[in-house]
N, C-alpha and C positions, 0 to 999 in steps of 0.2 A: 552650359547653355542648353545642351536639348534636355534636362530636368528641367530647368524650369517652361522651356514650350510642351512639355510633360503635364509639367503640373497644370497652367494655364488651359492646354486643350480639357483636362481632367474637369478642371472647374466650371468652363464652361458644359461640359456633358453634363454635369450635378445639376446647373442651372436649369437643362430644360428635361430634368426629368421629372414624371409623376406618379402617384402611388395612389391608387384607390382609398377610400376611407375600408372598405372590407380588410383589404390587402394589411393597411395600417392596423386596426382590430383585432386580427388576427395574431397580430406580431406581440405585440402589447398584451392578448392573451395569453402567446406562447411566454411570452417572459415572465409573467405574473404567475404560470403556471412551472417556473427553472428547467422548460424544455430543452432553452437557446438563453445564452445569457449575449449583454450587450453587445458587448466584441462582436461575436459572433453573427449577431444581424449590421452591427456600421460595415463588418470586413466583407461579409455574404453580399450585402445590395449596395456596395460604397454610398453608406449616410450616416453623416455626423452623427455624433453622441446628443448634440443639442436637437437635433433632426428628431430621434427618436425618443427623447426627453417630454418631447413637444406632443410626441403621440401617447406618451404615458401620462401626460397631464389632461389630454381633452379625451383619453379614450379609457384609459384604465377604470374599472367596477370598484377599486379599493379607493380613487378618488373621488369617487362620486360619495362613498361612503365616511369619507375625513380620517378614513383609515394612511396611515404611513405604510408605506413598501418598500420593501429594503432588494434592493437587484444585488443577488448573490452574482458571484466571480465567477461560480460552478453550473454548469445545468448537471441535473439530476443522472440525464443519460452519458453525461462525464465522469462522475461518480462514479457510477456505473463501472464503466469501460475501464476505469484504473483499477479497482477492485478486483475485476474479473482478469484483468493483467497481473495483478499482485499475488492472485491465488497460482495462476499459472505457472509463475515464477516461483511459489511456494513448493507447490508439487515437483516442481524440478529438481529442486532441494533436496525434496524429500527422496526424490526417486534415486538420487546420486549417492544420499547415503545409505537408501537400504541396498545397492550395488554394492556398497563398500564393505558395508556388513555382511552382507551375502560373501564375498570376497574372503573377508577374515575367517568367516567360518569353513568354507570348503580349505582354506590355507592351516589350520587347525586341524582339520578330517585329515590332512594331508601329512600334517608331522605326528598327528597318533598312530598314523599305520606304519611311515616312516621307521617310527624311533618305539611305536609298540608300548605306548604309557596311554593311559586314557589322560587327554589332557581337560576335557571340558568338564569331566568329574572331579579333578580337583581344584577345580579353578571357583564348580560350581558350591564345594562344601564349605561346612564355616572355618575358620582358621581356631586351630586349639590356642587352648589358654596357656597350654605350655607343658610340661613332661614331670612338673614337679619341682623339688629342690633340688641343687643343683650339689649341696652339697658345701659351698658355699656361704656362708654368714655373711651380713651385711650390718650394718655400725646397726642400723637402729634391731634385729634378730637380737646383738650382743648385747644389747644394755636389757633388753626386757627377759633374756635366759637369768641373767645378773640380780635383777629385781625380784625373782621368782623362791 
């Protein structure tokens, strides 16, 4: 019961409120411009979607001009702000693995003084191709010494 005397006082508040045409102008600007998208003006000044609908049909410059306008979900300065979250959360990343690295590498400085092998020098040379024959024959050595 007190939702609905909730809702009801609510609705009645909607009733007698008023909005300037500037006010209204503005808004319909701002939207036109994905500063604020709709949500965000019904939920900011509690008014309907149809409310504000009404001020993009008698106030909007793209309808004056028979232009169609499409109200994005996103305003620009949302974009924005997830973006600049996203990079945050990037460099986090980043910062955690060059600790890590940094890490492996003083952990490496630590077992070549240790154990007295340069480790990073042979880690960093190419691997050989190998030492030669081994001494060893293999099926197909044998058939082509045979054919000779």
């Amino acid at each position: 019961m007190a939702t609905r005397e909730r809702v009801e006082i609510e609705r009645i508040e909607r009733q007698n409120r008023y909005f300037s045409e500037e006010f209204k102008r503005q808004k319909v600007k701002d939207l036109e411009r994905n500063l604020v998208t709709m949500p965000e003006v019904c939920r900011e000044y509690r008014v309907s979607r149809t409310s504000v609908y009404k001020w993009i049909y008698k106030y909007s410059i793209n309808r004056k001009r028979d232009e169609r306008q499409i109200v994005e979900r996103m305003s620009d300065t949302r974009k924005i702000k997830e973006l600049q979250d996203r990079i945050k959360e990037l460099e986090r990343i980043v910062g955690q693995k060059q600790l890590l690295i940094d890490f492996k590498d003083k952990m490496i400085e630590i077992a070549e003084e240790m154990y007295q092998v340069d480790i990073k020098k042979k880690l960093s040379s190419p691997l050989s191709a190998g030492s030669g024959k081994t001494g060893k024959s293999t099926p197909i050595d044998s058939t082509e010494s045979t054919k000779e």
